[in-house]
C-alpha positions in Angstrom: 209.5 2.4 61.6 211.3 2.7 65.3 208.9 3.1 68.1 209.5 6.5 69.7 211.8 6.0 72.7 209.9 8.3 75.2 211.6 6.7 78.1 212.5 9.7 79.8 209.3 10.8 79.9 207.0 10.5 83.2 205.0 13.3 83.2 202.5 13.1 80.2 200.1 16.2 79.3 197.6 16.3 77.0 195.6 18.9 75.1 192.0 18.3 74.4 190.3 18.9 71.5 191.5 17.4 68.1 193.7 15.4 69.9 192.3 13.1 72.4 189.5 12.3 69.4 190.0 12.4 65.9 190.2 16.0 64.1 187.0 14.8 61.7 184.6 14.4 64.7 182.2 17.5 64.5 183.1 19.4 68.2 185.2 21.9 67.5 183.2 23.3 64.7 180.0 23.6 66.9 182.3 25.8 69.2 183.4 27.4 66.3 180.0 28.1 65.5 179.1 29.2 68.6 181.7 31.6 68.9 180.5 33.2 66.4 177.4 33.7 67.9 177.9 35.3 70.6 180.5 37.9 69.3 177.1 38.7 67.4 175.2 39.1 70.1 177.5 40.5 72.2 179.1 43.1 70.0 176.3 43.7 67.6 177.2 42.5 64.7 176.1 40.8 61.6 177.1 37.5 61.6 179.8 37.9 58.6 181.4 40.5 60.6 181.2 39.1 64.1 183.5 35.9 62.2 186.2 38.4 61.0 186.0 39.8 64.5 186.7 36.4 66.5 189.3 35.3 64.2 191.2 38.9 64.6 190.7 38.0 68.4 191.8 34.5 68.2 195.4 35.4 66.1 196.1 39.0 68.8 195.1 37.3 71.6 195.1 33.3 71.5 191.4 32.8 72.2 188.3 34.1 70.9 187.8 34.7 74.9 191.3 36.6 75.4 190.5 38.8 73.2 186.5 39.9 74.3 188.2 40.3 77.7 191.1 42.7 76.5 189.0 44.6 74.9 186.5 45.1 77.7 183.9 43.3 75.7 183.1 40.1 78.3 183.7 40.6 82.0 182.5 36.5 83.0 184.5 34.2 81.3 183.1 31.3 82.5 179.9 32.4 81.4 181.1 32.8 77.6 182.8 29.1 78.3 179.3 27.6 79.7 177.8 29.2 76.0 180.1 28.0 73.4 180.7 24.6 75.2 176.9 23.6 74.8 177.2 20.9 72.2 176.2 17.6 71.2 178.8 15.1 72.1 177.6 12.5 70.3 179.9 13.0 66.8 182.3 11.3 69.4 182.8 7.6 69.7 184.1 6.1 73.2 187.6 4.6 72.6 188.4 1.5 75.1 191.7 1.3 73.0 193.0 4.8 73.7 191.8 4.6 77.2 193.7 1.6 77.9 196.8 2.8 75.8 196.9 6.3 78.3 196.7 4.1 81.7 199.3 2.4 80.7 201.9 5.9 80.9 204.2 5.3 83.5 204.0 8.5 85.8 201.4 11.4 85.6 199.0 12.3 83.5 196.7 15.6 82.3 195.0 17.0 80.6 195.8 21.1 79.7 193.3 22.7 77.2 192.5 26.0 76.1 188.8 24.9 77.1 186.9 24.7 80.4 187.3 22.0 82.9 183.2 20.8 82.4 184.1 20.9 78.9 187.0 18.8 79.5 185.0 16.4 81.8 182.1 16.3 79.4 184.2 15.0 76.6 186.5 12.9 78.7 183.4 11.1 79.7 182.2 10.5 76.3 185.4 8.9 75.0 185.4 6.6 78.5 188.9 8.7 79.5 187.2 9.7 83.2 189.9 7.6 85.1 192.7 8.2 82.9 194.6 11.5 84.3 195.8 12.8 87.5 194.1 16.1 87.1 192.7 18.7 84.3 193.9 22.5 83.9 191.7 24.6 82.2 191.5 28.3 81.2 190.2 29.7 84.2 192.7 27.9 86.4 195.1 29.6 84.1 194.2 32.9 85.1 192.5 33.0 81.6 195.9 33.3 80.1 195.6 30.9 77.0 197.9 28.5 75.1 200.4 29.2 73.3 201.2 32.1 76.4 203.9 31.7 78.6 202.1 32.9 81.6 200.0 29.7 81.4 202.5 27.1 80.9 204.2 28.4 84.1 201.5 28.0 86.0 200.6 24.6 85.0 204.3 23.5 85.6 204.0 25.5 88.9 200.8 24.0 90.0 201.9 20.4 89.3 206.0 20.9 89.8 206.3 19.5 86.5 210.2 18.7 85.4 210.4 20.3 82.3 213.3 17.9 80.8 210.5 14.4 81.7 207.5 16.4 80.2 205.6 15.3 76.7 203.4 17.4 75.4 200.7 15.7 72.8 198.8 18.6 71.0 197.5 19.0 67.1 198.1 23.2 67.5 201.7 23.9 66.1 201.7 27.2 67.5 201.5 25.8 71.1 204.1 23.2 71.0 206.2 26.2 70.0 206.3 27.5 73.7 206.5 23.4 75.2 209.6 23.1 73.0 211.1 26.3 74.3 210.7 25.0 78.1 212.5 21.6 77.2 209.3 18.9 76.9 209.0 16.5 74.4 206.8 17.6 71.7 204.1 15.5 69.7 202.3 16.8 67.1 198.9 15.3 66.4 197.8 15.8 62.7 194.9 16.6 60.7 193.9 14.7 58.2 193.4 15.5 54.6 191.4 18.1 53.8 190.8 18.3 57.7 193.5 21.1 58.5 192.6 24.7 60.2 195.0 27.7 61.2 196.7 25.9 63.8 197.4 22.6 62.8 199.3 20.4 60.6 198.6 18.2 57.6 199.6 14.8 56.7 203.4 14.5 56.4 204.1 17.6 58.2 206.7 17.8 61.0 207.5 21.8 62.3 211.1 22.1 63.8 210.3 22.1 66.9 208.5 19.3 67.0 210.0 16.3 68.0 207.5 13.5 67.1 204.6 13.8 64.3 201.5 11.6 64.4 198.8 11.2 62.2 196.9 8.7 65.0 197.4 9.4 68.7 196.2 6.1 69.9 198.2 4.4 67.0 201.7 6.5 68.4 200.6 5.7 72.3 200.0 1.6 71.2 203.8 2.4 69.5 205.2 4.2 72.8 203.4 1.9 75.2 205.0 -1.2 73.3 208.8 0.1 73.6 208.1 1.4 76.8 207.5 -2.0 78.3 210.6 -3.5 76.3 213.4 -1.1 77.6 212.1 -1.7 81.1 211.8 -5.5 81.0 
């Protein structure tokens, strides 16, 4: 297989869950879980019908969050973000490899999730990523305006000048590389496993149109990257 030529690239963004650890590793579905909560509590509901509820606000609005805010529901988001990001962060294993692979990006480097920046940290820390990126950009410093919207991709690039056309974008979420390939970055789509996939993401062999790369491993396709890197430049 040819290494992905990604030498145009020096601006490298990253999103955060299910792709800077492996889609099996139980996190997401504590959040998940968690989610589901506190649409209960806050709404009143029976647990069966607080789930249809957050995935109805997850598909109108982006987030779970988006959509108790639109509605009038939650007035603190950082409160909800402080509830549903109380997990155990043990189901993930440090990874020297992937920490080394990621320093050795030529340019910048970040991190741009969907999540909160303690979440962000918390998690970076675990998998031994704390040095690794020039900065984090959560929800909040969104303006609570979620991936796959616009709004917060502009304010990302804004806030770190980012030159669309030397942009990657590494994400598992098909539906939000759809609005990094309309701005020009280079798009690479981390997979789910078998039997692993959710609403968002992508099985084994898949590659969306607008995706320019597909990867079932990222540290496997950074290792790959890395190695070509270093050969068109010496």
């Amino acid at each position: 297989m040819t290494p992905p030529d990604l030498s145009h690239v020096n601006t490298w963004v990253f999103d955060l869950d299910h792709t800077l650890y492996p889609h099996d590793a139980a996190v997401m579905s504590q959040v998940d879980a968690l989610m589901t909560d506190y649409v209960s509590r806050t709404l009143g509901l029976p647990h069966d019908e607080a789930r249809i509820v957050q995935k109805s606000y997850w598909r109108d609005h982006g987030t779970t969050l988006n959509g108790l805010m639109a509605n009038g529901q939650v007035i603190d988001g950082r409160e909800f973000l402080d509830f549903v990001h109380d997990i155990d962060l043990s189901v993930i294993d440090p990874d020297p490899v992937l920490a080394a692979h990621i320093k050795s990006l030529p340019g910048k480097r970040y991190v741009y999730t969907n999540g909160s920046l303690k979440h962000a940290e918390n998690v970076c820390g675990r998998l031994g990523l704390d040095d690794c990126f020039d900065d984090m950009f959560d929800v909040e410093a969104s303006g609570f305006a979620p991936k796959p919207l616009m709004a917060g991709f502009e304010k990302f690039s804004s806030r770190f000048d980012i030159q669309h056309r030397e942009a990657s974008f590494f994400e598992d979420s098909v539906r939000n590389l759809k609005t990094a390939h309309a701005l020009g970055w280079t798009t690479i789509l981390i997979r789910a496993g078998e039997g692993e996939r959710d609403e968002e993401s992508a099985g084994p062999g898949e590659h969306p149109d607008h995706v320019h790369f597909a990867a079932d491993c990222l540290k496997t396709f950074l290792g790959e990257a890395v190695t070509a890197n270093t050969r068109s430049t010496s």
